[in-house]
C-alpha positions, 0 to 999 in steps of 0.5 A: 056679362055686362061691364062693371062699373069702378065702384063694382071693381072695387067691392069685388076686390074687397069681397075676393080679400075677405075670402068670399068663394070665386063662385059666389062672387062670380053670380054676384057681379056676373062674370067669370071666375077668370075675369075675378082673378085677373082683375084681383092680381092687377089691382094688386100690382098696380093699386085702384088707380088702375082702374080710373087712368086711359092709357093709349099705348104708342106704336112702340110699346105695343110691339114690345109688348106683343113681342113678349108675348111672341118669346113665350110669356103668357099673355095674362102676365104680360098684360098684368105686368103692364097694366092693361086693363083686359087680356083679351085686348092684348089677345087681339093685338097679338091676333092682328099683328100676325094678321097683318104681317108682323106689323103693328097697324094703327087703328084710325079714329074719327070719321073716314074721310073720302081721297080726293077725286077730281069730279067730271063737269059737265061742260068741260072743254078739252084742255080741262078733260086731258089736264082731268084725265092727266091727274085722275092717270097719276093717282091711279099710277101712284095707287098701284106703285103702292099696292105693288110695294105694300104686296112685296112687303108682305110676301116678303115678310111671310117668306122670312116667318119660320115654318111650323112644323 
């Protein structure tokens, strides 16, 4: 199933009003009969311009959304009602946010880059190495403190989740 383009999103729209059968139209552009439908309501909600206009979602919004979703709404008619573009990207939002302990994580854009570490010269003398040694010792005191509250928080977070049954 490839990716339609805008101009594919639109003709199937018009092809689904003019009452050609889900499956016909489902060969036609392949995908899902699924995919037909929730695209048809969500241009109908929100008109074509939905399929043109980027919205990047704040962290806020997201777990409002998600927190729907959590209360018992069905995940295709929250992300109708809110305009987004797939139920399957709500699905993994909703996916993380439990993987990650009831917390939304940001996913970082742009190239990774490496934490600052002081490199060893070859000839150093020996106030250079302790002052090194000194600084490498308090990142790695600070790293650990993190990952010692970050481990805290969690286990704390999955003590507070109810349990199934």
């Amino acid at each position: 199933m490839g990716k339609l383009t805008y101009d594919d999103k639109v003709n199937l729209y018009y092809d689904k009003k003019e009452g050609l059968h889900l499956s016909y139209i489902s060969q036609k552009y392949n995908t899902t009969v699924d995919n037909i439908q929730f695209l048809c309501r969500l241009i109908d909600k929100h008109g074509f311009e939905i399929l043109t206009k980027r919205k990047s979602y704040q962290r806020y919004e997201k777990e409002q959304i998600i927190n729907r979703v959590i209360n018992g709404e069905s995940i295709i008619s929250v992300a109708i009602d809110e305009g987004i573009k797939s139920k399957s990207m709500l699905s993994h939002w909703v996916q993380k946010y439990k993987e990650n302990g009831y917390n939304i994580v940001e996913r970082k854009r742009g190239r990774p880059t490496m934490p600052k570490v002081t490199k060893k010269k070859k000839r150093e003398t020996k106030d250079e190495k302790i002052k090194r040694l000194e600084e490498e010792n308090l990142y790695l005191k600070a790293e650990l403190e993190y990952s010692k509250k970050l481990r805290a928080v969690v286990q704390a977070r999955k003590n507070q989740q109810p349990k199934k049954k």
